[in-house]
PyMOL Python script that loads the backbone (N, CA, C, O; Angstrom):
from pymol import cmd

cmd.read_pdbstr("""\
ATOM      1  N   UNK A   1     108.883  85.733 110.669  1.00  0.00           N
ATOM      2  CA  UNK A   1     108.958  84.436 110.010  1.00  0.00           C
ATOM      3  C   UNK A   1     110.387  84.178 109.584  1.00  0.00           C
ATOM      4  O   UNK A   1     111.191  84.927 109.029  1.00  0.00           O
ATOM      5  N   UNK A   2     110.494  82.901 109.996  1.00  0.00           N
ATOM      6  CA  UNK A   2     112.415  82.721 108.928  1.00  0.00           C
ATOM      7  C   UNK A   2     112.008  82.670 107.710  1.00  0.00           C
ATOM      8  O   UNK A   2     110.850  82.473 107.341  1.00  0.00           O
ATOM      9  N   UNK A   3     113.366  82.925 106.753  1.00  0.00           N
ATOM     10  CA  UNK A   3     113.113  83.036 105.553  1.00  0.00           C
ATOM     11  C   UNK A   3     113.059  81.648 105.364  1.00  0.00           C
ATOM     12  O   UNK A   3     113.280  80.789 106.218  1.00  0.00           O
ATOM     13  N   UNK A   4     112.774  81.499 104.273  1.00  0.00           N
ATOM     14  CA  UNK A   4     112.277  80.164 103.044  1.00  0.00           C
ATOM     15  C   UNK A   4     111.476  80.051 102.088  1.00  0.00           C
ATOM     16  O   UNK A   4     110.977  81.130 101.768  1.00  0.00           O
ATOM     17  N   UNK A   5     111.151  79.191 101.504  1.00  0.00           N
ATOM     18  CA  UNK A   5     110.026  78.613 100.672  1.00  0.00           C
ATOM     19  C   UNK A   5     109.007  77.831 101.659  1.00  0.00           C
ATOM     20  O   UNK A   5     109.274  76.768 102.220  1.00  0.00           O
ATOM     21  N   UNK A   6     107.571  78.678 101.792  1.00  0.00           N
ATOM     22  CA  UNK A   6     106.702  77.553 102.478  1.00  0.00           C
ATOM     23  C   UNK A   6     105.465  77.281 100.922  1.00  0.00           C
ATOM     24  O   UNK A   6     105.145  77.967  99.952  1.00  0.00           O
ATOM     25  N   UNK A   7     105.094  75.863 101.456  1.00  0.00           N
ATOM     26  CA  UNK A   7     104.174  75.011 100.666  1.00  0.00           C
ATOM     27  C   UNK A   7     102.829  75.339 101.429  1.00  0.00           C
ATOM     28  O   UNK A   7     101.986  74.444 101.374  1.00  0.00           O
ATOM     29  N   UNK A   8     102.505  76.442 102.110  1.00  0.00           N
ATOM     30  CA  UNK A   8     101.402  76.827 102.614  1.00  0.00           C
ATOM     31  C   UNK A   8     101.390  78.423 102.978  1.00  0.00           C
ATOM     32  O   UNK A   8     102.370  79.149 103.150  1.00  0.00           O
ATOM     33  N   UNK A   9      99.716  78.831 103.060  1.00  0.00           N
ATOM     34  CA  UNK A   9      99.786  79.649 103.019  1.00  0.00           C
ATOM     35  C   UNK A   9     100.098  80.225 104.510  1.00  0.00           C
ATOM     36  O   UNK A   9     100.115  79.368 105.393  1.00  0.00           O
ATOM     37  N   UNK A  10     100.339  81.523 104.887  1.00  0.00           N
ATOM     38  CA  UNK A  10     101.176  81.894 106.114  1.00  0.00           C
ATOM     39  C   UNK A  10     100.318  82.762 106.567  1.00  0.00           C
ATOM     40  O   UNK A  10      99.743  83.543 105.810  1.00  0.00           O
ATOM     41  N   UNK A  11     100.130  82.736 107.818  1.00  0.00           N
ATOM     42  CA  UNK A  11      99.227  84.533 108.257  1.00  0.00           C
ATOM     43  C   UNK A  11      99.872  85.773 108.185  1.00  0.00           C
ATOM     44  O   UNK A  11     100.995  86.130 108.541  1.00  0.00           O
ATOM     45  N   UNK A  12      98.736  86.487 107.537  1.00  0.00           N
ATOM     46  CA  UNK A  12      99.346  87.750 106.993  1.00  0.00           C
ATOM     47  C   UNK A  12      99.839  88.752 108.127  1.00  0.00           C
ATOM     48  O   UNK A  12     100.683  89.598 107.830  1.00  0.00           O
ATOM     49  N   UNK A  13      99.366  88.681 109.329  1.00  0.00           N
ATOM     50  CA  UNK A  13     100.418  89.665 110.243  1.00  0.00           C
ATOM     51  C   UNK A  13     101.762  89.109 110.505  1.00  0.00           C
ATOM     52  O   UNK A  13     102.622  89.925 110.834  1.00  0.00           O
ATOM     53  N   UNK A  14     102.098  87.852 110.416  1.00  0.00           N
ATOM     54  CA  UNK A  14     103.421  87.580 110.082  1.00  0.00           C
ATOM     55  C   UNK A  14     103.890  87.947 109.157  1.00  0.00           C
ATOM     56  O   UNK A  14     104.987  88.464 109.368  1.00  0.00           O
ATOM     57  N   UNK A  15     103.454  87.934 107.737  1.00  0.00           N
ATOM     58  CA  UNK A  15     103.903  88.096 106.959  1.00  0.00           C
ATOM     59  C   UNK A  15     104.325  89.827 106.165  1.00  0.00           C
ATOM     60  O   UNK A  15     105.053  90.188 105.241  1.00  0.00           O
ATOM     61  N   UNK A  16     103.365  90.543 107.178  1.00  0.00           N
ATOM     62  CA  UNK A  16     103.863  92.313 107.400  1.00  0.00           C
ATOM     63  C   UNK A  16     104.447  92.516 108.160  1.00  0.00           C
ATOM     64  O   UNK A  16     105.038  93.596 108.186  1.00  0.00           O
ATOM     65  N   UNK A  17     104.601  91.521 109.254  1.00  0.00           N
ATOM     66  CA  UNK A  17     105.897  91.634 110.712  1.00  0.00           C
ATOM     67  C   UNK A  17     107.325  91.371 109.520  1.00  0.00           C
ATOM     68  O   UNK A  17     108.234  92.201 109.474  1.00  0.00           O
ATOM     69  N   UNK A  18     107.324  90.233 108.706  1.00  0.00           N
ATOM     70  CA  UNK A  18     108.742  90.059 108.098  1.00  0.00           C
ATOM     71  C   UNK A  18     108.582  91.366 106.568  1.00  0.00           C
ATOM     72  O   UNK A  18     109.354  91.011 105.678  1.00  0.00           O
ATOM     73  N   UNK A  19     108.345  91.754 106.452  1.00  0.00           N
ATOM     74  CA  UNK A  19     108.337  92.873 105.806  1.00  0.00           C
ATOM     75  C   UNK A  19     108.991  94.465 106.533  1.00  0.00           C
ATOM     76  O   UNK A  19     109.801  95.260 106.058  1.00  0.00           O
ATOM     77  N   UNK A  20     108.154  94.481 108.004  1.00  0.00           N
ATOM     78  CA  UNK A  20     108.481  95.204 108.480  1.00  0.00           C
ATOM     79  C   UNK A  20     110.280  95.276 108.783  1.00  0.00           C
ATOM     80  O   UNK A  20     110.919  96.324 108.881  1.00  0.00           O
ATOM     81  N   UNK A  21     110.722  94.178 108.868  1.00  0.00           N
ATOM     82  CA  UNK A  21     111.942  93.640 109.129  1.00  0.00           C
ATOM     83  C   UNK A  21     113.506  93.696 107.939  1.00  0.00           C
ATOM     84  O   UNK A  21     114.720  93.536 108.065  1.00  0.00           O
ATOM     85  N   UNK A  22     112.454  94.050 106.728  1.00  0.00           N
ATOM     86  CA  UNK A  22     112.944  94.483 105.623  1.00  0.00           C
ATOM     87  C   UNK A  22     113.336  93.387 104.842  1.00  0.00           C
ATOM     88  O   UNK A  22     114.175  93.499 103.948  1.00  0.00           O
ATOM     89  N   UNK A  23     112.653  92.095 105.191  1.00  0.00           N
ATOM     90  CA  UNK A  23     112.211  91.061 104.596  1.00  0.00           C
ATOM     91  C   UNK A  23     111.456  91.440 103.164  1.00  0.00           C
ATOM     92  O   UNK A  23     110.678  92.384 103.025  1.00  0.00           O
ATOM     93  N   UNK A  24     111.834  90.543 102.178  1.00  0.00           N
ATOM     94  CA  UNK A  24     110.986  90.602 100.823  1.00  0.00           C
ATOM     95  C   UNK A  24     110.112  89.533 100.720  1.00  0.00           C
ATOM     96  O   UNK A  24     110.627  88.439 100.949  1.00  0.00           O
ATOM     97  N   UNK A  25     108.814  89.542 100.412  1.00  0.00           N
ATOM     98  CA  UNK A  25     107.716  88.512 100.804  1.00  0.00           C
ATOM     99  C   UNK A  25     107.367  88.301  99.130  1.00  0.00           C
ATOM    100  O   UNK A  25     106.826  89.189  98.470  1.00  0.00           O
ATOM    101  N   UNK A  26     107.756  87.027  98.587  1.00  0.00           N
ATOM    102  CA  UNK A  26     107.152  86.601  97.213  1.00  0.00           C
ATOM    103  C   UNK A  26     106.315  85.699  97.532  1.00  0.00           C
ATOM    104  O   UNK A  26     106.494  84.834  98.390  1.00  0.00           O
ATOM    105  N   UNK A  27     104.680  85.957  96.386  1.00  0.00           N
ATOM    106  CA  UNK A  27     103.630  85.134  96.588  1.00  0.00           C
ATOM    107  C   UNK A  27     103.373  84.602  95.231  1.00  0.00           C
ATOM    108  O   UNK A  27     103.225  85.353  94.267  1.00  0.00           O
ATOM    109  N   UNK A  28     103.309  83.117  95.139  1.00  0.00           N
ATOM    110  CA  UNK A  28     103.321  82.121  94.250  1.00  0.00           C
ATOM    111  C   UNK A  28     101.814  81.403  94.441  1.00  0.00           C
ATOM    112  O   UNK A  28     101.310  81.129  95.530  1.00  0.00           O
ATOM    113  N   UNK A  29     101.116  81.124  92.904  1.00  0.00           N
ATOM    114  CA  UNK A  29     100.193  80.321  93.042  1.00  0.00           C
ATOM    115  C   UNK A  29     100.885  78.949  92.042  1.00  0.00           C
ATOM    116  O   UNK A  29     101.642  78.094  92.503  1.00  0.00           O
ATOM    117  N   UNK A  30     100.517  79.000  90.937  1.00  0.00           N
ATOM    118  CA  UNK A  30     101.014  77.669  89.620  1.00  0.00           C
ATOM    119  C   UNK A  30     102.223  78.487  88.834  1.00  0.00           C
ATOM    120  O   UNK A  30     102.096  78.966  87.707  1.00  0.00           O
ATOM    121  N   UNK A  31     103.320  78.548  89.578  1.00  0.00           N
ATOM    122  CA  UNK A  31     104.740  79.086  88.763  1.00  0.00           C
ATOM    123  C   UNK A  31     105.032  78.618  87.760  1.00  0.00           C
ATOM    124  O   UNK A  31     105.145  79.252  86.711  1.00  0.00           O
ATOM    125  N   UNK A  32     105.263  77.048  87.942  1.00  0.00           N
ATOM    126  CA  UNK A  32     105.602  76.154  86.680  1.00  0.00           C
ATOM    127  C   UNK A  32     107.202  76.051  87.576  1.00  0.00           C
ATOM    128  O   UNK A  32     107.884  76.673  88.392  1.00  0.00           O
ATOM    129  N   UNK A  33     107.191  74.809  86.760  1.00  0.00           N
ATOM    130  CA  UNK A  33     108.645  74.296  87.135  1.00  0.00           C
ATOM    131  C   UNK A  33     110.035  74.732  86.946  1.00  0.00           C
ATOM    132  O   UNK A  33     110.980  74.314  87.616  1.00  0.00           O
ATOM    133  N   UNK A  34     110.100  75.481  86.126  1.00  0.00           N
ATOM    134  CA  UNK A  34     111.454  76.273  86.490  1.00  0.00           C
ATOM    135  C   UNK A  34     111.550  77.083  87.090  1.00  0.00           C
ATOM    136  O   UNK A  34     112.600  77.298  87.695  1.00  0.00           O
ATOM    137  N   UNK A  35     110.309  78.013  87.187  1.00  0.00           N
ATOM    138  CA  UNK A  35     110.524  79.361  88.216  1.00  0.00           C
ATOM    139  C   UNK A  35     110.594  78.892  89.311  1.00  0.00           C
ATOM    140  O   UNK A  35     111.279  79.539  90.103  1.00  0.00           O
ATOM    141  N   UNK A  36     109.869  77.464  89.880  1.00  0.00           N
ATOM    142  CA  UNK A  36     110.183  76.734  91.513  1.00  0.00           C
ATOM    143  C   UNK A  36     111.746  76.501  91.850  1.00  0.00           C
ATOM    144  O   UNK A  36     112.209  76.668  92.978  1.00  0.00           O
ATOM    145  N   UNK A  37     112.526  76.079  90.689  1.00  0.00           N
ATOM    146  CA  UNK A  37     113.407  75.744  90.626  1.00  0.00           C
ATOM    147  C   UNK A  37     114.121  77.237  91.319  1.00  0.00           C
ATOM    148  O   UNK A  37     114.640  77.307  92.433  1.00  0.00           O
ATOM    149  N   UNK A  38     114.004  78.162  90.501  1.00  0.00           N
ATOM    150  CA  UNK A  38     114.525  79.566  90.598  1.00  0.00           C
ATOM    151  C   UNK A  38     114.958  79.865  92.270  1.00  0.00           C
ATOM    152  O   UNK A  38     116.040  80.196  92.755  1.00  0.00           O
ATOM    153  N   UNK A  39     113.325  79.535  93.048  1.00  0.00           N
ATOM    154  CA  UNK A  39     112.976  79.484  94.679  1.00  0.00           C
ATOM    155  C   UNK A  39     114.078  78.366  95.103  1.00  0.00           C
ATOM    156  O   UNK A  39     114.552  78.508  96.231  1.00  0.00           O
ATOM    157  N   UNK A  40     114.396  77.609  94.564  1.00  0.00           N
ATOM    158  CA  UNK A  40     115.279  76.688  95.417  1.00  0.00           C
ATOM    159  C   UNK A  40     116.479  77.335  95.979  1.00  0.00           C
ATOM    160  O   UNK A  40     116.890  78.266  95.287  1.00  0.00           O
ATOM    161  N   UNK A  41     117.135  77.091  97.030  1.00  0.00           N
ATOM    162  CA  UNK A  41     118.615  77.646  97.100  1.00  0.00           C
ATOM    163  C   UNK A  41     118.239  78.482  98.945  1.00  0.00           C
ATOM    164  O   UNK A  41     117.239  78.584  99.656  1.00  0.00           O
ATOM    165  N   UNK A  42     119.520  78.855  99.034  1.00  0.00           N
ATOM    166  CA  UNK A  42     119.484  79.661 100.319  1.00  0.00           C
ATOM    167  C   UNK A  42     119.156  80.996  99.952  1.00  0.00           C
ATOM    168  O   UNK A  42     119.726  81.782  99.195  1.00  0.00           O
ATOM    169  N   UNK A  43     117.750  81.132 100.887  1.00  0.00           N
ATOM    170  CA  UNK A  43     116.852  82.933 100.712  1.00  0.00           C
ATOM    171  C   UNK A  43     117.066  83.536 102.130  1.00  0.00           C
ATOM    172  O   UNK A  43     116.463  83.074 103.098  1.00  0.00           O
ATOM    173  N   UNK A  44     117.949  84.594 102.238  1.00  0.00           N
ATOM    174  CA  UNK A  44     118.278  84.792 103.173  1.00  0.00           C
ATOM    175  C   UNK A  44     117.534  86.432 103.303  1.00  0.00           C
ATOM    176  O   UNK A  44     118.147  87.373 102.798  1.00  0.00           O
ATOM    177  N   UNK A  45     116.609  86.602 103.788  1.00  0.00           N
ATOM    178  CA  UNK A  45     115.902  87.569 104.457  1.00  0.00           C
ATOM    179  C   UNK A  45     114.539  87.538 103.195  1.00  0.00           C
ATOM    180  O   UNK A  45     114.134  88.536 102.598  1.00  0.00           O
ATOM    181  N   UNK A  46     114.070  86.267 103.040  1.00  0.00           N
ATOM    182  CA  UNK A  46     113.406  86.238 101.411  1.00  0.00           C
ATOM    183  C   UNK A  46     112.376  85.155 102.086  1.00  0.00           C
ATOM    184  O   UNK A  46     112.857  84.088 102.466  1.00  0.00           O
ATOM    185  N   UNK A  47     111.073  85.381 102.235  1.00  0.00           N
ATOM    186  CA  UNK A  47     109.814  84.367 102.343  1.00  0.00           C
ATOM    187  C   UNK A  47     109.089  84.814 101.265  1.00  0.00           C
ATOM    188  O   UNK A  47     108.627  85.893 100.895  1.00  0.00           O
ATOM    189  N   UNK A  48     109.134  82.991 100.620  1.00  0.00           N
ATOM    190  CA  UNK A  48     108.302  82.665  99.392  1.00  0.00           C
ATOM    191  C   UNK A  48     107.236  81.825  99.798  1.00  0.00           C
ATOM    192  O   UNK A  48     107.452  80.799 100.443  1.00  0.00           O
ATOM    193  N   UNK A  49     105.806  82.284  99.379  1.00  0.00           N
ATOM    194  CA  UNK A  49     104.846  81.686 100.079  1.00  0.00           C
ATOM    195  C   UNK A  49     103.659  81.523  99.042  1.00  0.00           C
ATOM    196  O   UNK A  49     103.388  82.419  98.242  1.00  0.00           O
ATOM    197  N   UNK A  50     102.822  80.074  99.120  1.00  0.00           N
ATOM    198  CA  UNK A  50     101.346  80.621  97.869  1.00  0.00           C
ATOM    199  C   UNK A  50     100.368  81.633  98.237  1.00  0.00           C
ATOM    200  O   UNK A  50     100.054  82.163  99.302  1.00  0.00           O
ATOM    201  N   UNK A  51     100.036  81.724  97.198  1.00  0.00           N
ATOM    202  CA  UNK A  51      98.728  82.973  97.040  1.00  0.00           C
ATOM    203  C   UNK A  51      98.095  82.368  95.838  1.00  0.00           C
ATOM    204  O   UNK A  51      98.327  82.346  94.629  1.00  0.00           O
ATOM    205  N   UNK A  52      96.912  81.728  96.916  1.00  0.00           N
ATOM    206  CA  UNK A  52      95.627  81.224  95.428  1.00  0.00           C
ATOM    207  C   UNK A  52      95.529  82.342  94.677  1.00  0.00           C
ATOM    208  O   UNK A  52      95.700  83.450  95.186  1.00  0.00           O
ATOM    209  N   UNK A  53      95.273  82.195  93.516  1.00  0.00           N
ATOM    210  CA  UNK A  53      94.531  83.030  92.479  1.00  0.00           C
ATOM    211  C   UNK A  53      95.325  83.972  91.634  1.00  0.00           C
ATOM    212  O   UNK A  53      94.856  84.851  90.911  1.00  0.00           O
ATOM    213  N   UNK A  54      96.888  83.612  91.857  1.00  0.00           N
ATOM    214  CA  UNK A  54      97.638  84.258  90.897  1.00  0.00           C
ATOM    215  C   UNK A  54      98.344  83.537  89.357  1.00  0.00           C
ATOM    216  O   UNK A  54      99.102  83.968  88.488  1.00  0.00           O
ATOM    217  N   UNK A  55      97.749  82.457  89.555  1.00  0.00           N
ATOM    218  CA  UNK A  55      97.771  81.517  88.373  1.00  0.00           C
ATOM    219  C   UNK A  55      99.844  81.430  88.057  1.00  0.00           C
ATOM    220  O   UNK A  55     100.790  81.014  88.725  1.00  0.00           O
ATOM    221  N   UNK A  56      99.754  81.818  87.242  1.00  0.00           N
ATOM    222  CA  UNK A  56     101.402  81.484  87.036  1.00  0.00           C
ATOM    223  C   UNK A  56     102.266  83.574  87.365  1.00  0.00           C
ATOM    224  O   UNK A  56     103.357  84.141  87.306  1.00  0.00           O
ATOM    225  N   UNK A  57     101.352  83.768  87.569  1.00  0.00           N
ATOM    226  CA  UNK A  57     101.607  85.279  88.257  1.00  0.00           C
ATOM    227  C   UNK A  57     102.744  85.385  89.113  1.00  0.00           C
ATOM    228  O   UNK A  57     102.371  84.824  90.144  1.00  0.00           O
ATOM    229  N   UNK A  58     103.917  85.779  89.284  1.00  0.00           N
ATOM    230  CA  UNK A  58     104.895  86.051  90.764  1.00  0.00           C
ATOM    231  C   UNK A  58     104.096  87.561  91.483  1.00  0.00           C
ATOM    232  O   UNK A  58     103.444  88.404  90.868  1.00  0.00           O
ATOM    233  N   UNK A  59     104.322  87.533  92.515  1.00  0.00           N
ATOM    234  CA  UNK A  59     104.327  89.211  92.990  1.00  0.00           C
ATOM    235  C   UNK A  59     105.469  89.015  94.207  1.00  0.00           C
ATOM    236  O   UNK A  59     105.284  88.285  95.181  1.00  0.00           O
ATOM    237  N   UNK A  60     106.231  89.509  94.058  1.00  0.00           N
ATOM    238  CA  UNK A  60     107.108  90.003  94.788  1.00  0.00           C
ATOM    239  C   UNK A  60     106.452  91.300  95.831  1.00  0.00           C
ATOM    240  O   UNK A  60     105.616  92.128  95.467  1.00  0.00           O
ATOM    241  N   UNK A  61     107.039  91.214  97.104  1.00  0.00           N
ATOM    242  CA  UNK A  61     106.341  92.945  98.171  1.00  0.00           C
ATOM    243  C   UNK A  61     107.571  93.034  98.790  1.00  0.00           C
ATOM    244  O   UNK A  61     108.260  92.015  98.851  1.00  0.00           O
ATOM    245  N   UNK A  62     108.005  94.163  99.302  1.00  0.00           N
ATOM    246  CA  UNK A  62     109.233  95.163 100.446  1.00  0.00           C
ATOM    247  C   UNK A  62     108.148  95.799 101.133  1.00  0.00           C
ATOM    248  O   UNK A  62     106.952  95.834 100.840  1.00  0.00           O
ATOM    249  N   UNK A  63     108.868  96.374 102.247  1.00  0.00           N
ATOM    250  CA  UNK A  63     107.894  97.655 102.694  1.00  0.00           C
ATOM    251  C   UNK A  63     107.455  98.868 101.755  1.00  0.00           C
ATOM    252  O   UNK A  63     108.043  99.743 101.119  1.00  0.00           O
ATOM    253  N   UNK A  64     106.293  98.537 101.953  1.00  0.00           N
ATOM    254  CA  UNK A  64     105.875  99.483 100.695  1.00  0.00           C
ATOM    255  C   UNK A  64     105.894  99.587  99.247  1.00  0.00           C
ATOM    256  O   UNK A  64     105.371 100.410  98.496  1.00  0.00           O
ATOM    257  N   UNK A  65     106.756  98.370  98.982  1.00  0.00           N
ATOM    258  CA  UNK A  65     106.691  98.462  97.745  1.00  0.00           C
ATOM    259  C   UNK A  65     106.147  97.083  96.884  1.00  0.00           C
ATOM    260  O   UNK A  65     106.018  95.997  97.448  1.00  0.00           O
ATOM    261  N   UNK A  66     105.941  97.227  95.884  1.00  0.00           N
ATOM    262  CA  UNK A  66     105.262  95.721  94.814  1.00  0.00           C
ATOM    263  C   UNK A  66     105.945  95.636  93.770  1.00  0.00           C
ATOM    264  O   UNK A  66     106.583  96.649  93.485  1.00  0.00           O
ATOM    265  N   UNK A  67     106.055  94.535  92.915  1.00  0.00           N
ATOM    266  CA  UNK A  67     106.656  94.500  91.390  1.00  0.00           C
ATOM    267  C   UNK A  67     105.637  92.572  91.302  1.00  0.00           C
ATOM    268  O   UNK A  67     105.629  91.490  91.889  1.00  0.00           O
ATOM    269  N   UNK A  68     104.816  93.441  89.894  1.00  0.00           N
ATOM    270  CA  UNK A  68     103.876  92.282  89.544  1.00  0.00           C
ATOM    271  C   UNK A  68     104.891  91.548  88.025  1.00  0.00           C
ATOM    272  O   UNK A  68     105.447  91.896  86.983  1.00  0.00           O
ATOM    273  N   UNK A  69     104.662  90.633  88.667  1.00  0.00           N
ATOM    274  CA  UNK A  69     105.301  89.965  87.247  1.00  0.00           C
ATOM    275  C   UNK A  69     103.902  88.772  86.699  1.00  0.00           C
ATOM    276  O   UNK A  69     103.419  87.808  87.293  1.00  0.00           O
ATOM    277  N   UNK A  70     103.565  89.410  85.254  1.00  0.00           N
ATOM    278  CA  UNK A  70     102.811  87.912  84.863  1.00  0.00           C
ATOM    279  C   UNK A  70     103.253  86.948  84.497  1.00  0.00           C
ATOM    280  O   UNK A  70     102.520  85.962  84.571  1.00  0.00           O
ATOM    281  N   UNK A  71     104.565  86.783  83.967  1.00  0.00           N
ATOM    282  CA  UNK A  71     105.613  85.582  83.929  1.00  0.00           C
ATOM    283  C   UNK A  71     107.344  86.167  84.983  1.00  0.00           C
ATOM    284  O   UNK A  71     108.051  87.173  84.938  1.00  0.00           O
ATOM    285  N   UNK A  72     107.370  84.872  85.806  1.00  0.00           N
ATOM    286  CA  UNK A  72     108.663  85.204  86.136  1.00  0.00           C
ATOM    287  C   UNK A  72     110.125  85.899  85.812  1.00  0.00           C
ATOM    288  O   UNK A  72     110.840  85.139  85.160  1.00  0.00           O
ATOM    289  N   UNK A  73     110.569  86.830  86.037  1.00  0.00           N
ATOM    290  CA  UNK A  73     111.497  87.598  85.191  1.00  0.00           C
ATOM    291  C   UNK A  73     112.801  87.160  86.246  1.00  0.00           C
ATOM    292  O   UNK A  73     112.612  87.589  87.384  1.00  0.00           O
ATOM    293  N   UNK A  74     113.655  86.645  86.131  1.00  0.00           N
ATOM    294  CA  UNK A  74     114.597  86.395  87.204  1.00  0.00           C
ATOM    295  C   UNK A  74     115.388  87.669  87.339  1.00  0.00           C
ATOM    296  O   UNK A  74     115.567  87.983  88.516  1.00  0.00           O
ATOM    297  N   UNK A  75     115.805  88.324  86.627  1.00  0.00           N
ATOM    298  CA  UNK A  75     116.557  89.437  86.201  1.00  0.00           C
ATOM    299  C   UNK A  75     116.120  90.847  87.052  1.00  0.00           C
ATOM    300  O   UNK A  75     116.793  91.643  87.706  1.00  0.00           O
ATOM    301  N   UNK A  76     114.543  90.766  86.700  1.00  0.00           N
ATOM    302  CA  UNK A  76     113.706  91.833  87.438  1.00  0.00           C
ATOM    303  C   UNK A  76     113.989  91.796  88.410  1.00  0.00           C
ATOM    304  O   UNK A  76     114.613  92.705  88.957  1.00  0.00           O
ATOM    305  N   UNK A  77     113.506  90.360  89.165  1.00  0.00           N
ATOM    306  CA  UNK A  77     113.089  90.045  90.543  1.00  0.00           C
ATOM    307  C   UNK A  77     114.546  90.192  91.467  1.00  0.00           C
ATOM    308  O   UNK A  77     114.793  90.500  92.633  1.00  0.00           O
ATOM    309  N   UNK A  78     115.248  89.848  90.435  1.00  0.00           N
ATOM    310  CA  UNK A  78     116.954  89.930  91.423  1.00  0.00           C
ATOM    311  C   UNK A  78     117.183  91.013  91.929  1.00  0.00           C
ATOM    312  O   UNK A  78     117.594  91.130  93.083  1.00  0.00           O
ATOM    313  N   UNK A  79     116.860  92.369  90.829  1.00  0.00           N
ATOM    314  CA  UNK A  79     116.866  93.769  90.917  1.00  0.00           C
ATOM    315  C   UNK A  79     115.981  94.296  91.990  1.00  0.00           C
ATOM    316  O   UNK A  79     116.327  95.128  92.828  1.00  0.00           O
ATOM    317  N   UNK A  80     114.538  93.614  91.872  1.00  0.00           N
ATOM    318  CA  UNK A  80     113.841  93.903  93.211  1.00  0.00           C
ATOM    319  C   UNK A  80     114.534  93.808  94.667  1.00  0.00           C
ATOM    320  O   UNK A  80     114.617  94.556  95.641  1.00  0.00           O
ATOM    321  N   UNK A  81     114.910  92.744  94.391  1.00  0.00           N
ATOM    322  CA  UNK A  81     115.554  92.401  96.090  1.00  0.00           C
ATOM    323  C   UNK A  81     116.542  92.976  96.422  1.00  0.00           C
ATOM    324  O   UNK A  81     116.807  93.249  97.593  1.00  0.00           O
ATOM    325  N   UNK A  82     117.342  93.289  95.308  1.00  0.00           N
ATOM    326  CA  UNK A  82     118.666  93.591  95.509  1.00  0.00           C
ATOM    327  C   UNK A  82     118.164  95.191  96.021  1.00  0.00           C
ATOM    328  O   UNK A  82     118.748  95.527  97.052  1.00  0.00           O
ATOM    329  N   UNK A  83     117.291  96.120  95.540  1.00  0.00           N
ATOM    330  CA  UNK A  83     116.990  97.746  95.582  1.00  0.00           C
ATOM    331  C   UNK A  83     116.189  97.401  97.125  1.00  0.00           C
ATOM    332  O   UNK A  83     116.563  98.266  97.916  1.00  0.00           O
ATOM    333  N   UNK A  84     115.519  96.729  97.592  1.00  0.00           N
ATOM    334  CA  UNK A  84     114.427  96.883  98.638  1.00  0.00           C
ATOM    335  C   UNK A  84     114.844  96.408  99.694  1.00  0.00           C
ATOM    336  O   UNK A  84     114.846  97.069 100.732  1.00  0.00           O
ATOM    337  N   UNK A  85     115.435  94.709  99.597  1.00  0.00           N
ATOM    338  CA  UNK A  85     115.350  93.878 101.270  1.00  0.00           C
ATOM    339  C   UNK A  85     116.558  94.620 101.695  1.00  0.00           C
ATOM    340  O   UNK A  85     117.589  94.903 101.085  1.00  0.00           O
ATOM    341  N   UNK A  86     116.115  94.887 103.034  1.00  0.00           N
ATOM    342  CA  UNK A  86     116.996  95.378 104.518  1.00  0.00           C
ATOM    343  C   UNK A  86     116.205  96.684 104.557  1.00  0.00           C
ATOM    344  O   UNK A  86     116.375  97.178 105.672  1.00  0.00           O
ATOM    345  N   UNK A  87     115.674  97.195 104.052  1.00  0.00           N
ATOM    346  CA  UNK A  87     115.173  98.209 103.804  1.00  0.00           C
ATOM    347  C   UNK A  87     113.571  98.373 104.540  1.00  0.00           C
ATOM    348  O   UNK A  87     112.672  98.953 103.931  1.00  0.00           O
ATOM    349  N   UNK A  88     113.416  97.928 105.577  1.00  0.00           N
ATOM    350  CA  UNK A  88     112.001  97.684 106.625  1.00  0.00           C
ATOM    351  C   UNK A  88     112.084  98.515 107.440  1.00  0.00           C
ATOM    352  O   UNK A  88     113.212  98.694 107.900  1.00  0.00           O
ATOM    353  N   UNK A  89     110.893  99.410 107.991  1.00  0.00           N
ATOM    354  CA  UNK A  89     110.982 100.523 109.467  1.00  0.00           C
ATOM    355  C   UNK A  89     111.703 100.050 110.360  1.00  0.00           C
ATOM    356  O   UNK A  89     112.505 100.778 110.947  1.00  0.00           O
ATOM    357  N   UNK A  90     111.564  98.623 110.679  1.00  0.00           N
ATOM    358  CA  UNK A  90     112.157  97.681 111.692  1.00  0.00           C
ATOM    359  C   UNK A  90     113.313  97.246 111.615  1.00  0.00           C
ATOM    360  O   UNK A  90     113.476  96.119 111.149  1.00  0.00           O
ATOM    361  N   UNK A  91     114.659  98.179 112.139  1.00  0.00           N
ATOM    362  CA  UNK A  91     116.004  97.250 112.328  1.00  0.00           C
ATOM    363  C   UNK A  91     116.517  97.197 111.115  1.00  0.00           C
ATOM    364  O   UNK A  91     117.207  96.231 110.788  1.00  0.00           O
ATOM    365  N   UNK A  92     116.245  98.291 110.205  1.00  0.00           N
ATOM    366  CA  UNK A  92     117.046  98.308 108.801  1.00  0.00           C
ATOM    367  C   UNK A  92     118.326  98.047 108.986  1.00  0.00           C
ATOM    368  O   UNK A  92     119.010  98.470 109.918  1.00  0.00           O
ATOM    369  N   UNK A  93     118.797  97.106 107.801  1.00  0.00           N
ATOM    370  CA  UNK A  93     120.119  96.724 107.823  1.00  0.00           C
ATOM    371  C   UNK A  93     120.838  97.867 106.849  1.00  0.00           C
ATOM    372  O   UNK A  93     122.062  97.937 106.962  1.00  0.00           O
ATOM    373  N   UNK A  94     120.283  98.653 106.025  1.00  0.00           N
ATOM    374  CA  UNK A  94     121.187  99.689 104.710  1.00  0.00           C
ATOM    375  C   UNK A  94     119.976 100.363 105.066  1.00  0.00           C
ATOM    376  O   UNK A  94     119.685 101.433 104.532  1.00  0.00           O
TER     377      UNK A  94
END
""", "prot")
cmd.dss("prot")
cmd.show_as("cartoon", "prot")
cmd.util.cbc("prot")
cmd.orient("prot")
């Protein structure tokens, strides 16, 4: 999958193919308006996608790995990406 923000939900073997790739896959249900804001901008190896039923929940995934946030932590989540993406079985970049 290219990276971005999609407004729908995505099929999940794509969405473990861009993982595999060392892609970071964040799943959004009702964020609220600043954390959307947060998603705005250029995500470069980063697909942000909904997931009914997480209410204002983020979950961030890497290969193999998770970080649940029940309110958005920008700080966390930066740290997530920054420790995990490139980091996929597939064509690791680090």
């Amino acid at each position: 999958m290219n990276s971005g923000v999609y407004d729908q939900e995505q099929p999940q073997e794509k969405l473990v193919h861009s993982l595999e790739h060392g892609n970071i896959v964040i799943y959004y249900d009702e964020p609220g308006e600043e954390t959307i804001n947060e998603f705005s901008g250029p995500w470069d190896g980063i697909v942000v996608v909904p997931k009914p039923g997480l209410g204002e929940s983020i979950v961030l995934t890497a290969w193999t790995k998770k970080l649940a946030q029940p309110q958005f932590d920008p700080d966390a989540a930066a740290s997530f990406i920054d420790e995990y993406r490139g980091r996929g079985p597939e064509n690791p970049v680090r």
